[in-house]
C-alpha positions, -999 to +999 in steps of 0.1 A: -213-062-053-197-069-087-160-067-082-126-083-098-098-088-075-060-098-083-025-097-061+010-108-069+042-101-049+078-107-066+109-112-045+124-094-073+164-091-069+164-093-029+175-117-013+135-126+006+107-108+003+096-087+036+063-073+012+031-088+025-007-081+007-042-091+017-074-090+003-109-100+025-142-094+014-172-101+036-207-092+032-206-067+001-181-050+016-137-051+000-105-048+019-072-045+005-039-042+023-004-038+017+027-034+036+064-029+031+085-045+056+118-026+069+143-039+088+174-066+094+177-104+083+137-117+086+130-083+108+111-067+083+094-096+070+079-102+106+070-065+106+047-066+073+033-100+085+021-085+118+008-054+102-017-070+078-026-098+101-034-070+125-051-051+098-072-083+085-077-093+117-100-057+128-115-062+096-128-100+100-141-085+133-162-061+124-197-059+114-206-053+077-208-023+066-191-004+087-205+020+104-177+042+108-152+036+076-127+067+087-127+058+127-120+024+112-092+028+097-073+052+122-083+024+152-068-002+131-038+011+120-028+023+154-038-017+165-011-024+132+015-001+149+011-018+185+015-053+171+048-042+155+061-022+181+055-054+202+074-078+181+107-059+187+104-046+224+133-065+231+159-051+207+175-013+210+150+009+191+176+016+164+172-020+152+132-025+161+117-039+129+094-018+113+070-016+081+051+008+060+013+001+050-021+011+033-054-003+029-085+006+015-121+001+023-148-004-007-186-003+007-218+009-007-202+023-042-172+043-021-138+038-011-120+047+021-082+043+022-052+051+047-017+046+048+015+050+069+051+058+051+049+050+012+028+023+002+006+041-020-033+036-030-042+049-066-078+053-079-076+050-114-106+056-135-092+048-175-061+037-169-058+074-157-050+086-118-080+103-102-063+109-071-033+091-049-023+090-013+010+115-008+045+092+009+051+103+039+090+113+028+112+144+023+110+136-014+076+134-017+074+166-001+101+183-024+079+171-055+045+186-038+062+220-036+074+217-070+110+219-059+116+184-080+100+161-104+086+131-100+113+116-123+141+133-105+123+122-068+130+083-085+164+090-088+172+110-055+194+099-030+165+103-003+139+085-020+141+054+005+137+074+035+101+077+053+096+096+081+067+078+094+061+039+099+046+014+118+064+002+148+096+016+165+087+037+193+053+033+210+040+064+203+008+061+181+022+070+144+013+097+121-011+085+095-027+101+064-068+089+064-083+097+029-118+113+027-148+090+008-141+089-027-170+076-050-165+050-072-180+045-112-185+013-129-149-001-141-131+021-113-096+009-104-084+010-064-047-002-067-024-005-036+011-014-038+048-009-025+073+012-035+090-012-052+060-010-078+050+030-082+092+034-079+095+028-114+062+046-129+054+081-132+019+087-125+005+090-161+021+056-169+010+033-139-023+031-151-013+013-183-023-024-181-055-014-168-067+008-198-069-023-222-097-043-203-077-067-191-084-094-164-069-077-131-047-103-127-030-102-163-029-062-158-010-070-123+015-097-134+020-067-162+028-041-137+049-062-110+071-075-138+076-044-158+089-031-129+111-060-117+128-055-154+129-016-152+150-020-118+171-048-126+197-059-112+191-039-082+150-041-080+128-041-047+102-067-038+076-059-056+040-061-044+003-051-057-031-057-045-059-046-071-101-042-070-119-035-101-154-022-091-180-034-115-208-023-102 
């Protein structure tokens, strides 16, 4: 398998970053993780942290390829969830630390993705969106019915607020788990936080990769575009990008 791979994370004007991103590849076969953290002082950092090592760690234990991509994903986010919820069973529920995530599966010229609040994966063929994973928000919804735009959603006073994550209660979280979505040669699977797609419309985050760019030049592009755009006030900022060359 022929594949680029880049990720960057920026602290941007926060004062730590609670963003964490993995990428694994084993045996022909790609996974890409993000995740948002959300919580107090160093809450949300251990949230994301637990997430993807939760998440990397089902992957590592697999066997290549899977089998079973979709039942996968759904078994190893709920995994992600319990590892969160466990890291704040101590503290009042209000104040449990708690985190958003996606990640995305590449095997056999396809990709499988999932996610949990609003870290988003994009397939991007062109610099142009082929398809996207939908936030699990009231704003997200608003723009689906066509009761906002999507440049109105960036500046409503709602836009922060999911309405599903990982941790929290120990009830197994509602999840979104994408279909398989063939790839082409020079496909783009990007994954990032909210931080990033919060200050792109749709037609625009594509950008830095329509050039031919390395990944990683077309990621430092986006990431610090978007630290700028949002300044003084921007969100960590994170990214995790496959190029499939195959």
């Amino acid at each position: 398998m022929r594949s680029e791979y880049a990720h960057l994370s920026l602290i941007g004007d926060r004062d730590e970053n609670q963003d964490r991103a993995a990428i694994l590849v084993a045996d022909g076969v790609s996974c890409l993780i993000v995740s948002d953290g959300m919580g107090g002082h160093e809450g949300g950092a251990l949230a994301a942290q637990a997430a993807v090592d939760s998440l990397s760690s089902a992957f590592l234990h697999e066997r290549w390829p899977l089998l079973d991509p979709l039942g996968f994903l759904h078994i190893a986010i709920g995994r992600a969830h319990a590892a969160v919820v466990e890291i704040g069973l101590s503290l009042p529920i209000a104040e449990r630390p708690r985190a958003t995530c996606a990640i995305c599966l590449v095997q056999n010229g396809a990709a499988y993705w999932a996610h949990v609040g609003d870290s988003r994966v994009y397939h991007l063929r062109g610099g142009a969106v082929v398809t996207r994973t939908r936030d699990h928000s009231h704003v997200e919804d608003l723009v689906r019915k066509g009761r906002i735009s999507s440049v109105e959603a960036r500046r409503h006073p709602l836009r922060n607020f999911v309405e599903c994550c990982l941790g929290g209660t120990e009830e197994l979280t509602e999840m979104t788990i994408g279909r398989r979505q063939p790839l082409e040669s020079g496909d783009v699977l990007l994954l990032c936080t909210d931080g990033v797609w919060g200050n792109f419309d749709d037609q625009d985050i594509g950008h830095p990769f329509r050039s031919g760019a390395p990944m990683e030049d077309a990621v430092k592009w986006l990431c610090h575009t978007a630290v700028t755009a949002a300044a003084p006030y921007s969100d960590n900022t994170t990214a995790a990008v496959m190029q499939w060359l195959d």
